[in-house]
C-alpha positions as CSV (number, residue, x, y, z in Angstrom):
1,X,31.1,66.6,115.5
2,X,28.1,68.0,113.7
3,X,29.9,70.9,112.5
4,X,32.4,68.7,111.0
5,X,29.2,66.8,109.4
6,X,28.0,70.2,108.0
7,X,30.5,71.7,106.9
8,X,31.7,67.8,105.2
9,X,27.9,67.9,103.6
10,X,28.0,71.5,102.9
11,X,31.7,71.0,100.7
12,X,29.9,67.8,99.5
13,X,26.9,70.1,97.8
14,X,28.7,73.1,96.5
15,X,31.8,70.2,94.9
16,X,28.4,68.3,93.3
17,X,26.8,71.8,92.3
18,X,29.9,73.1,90.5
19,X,30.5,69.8,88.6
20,X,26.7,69.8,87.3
21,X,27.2,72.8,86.2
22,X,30.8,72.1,84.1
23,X,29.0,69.2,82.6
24,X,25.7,71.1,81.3
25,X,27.8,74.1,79.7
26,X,29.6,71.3,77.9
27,X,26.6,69.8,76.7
28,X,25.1,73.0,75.7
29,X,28.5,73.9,73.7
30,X,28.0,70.6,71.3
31,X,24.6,71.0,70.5
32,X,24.6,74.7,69.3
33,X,23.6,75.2,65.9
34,X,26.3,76.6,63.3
35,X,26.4,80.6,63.1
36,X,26.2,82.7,59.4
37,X,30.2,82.8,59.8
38,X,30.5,79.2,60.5
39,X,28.3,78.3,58.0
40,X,30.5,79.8,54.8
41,X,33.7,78.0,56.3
42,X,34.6,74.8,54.9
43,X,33.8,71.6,57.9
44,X,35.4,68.3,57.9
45,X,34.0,65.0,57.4
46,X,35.6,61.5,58.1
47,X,34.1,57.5,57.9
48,X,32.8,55.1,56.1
49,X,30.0,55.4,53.9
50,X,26.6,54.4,54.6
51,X,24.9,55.5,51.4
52,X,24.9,56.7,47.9
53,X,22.5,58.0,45.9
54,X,24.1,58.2,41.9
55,X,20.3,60.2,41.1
56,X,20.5,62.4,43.7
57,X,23.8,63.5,43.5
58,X,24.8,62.4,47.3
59,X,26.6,60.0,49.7
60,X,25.7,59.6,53.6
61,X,28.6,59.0,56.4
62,X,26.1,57.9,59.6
63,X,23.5,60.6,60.0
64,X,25.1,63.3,57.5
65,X,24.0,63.3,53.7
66,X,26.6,65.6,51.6
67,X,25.9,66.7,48.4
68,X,28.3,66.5,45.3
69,X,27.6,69.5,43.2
70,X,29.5,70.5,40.2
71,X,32.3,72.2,41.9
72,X,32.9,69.4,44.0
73,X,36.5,67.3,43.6
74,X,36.4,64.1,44.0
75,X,39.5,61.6,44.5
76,X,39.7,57.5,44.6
77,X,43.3,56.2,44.9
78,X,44.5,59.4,43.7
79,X,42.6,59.0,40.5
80,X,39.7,61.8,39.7
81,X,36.6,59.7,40.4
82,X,32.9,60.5,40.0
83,X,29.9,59.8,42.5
84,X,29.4,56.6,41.1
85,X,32.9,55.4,42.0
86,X,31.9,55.6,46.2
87,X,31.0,52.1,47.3
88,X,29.4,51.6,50.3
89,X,31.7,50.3,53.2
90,X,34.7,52.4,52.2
91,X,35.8,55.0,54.4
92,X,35.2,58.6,53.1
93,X,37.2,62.4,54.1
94,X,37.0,65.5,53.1
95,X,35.6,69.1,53.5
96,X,31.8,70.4,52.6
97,X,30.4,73.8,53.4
98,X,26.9,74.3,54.8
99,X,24.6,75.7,52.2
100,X,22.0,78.7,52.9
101,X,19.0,75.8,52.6
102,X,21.0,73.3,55.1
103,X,22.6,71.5,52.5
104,X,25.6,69.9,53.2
105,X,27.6,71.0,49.9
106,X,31.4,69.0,49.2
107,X,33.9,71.0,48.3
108,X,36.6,67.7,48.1
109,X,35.9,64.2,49.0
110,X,38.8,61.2,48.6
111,X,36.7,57.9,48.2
112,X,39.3,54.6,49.4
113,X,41.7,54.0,52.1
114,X,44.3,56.9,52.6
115,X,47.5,55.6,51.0
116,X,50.9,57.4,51.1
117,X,50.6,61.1,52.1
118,X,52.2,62.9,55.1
119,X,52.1,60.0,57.7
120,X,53.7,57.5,55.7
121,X,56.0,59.8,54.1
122,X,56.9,61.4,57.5
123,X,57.8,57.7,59.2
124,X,59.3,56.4,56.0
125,X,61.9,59.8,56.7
126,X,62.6,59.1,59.9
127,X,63.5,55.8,59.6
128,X,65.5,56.2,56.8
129,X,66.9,59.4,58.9
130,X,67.9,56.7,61.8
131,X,69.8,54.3,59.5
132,X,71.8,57.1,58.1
133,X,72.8,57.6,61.4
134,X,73.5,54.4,62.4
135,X,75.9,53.8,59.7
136,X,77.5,57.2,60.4
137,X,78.0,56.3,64.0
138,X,79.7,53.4,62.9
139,X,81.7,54.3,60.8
140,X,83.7,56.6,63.1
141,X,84.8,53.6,65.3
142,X,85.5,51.8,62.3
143,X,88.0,54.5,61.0
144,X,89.2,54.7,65.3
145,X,90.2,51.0,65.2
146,X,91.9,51.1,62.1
């Protein structure tokens, strides 16, 4: 009986040990700072805006500040918009790349909520796609009873 405690305890230990251990490598692998390669390539950024700053050139999305420089394209409703069209509030996507001072530089930003584009699009098709071929199934019964 106590070698069936031990060995339970001893399972119990090494099962706790190895689980400790998954969970700090995945900490450490979100808190790593961006490499020089990672750096150049262009990020995402999604949510609403927090801030914006018409002087300075910059909007915030939570704890992130991204700068609009002049190669930056910016987007509302489709439209070409300027900084001064972002409103606080309004939900905000794009890409930036980090900067050699930290600075989070955009490279596009769309200001407004997403309208149109691939996922309406897509379900609009395959709706459509289904009624087609709900009228072609009937019409082969419709020819059969004839």
């Amino acid at each position: 009986m106590n070698k069936r405690l031990l060995k339970l305890t001893l399972i119990t230990l090494v099962a706790a040990a190895v689980a400790v251990l998954a969970l700090s490598s995945r900490a450490d692998d979100t808190t790593k700072p961006a490499t020089p390669a990672d750096q150049s390539s262009k990020q995402k950024f999604y949510g609403p805006i927090t801030a914006v700053d018409t002087n300075a050139m910059t909007f915030t999305i939570g704890d992130q500040t991204f700068v609009v420089t002049s190669e930056s394209q910016l987007t509302k409703n489709g439209q070409p918009a300027t900084i001064a069209d972002a409103t606080v509030g309004e939900p905000a996507r794009g890409t930036y790349t980090t900067a050699d001072d930290g600075k989070l530089d955009v490279t596009k930003a769309r200001f407004g909520k997403k309208s149109g584009g691939k996922a309406g699009g897509g379900k609009g098709g395959k709706h459509k796609k289904s009624e087609s071929s709900d009228t072609d199934t009937n019409t082969p019964p419709s020819s059969a009873q004839q």
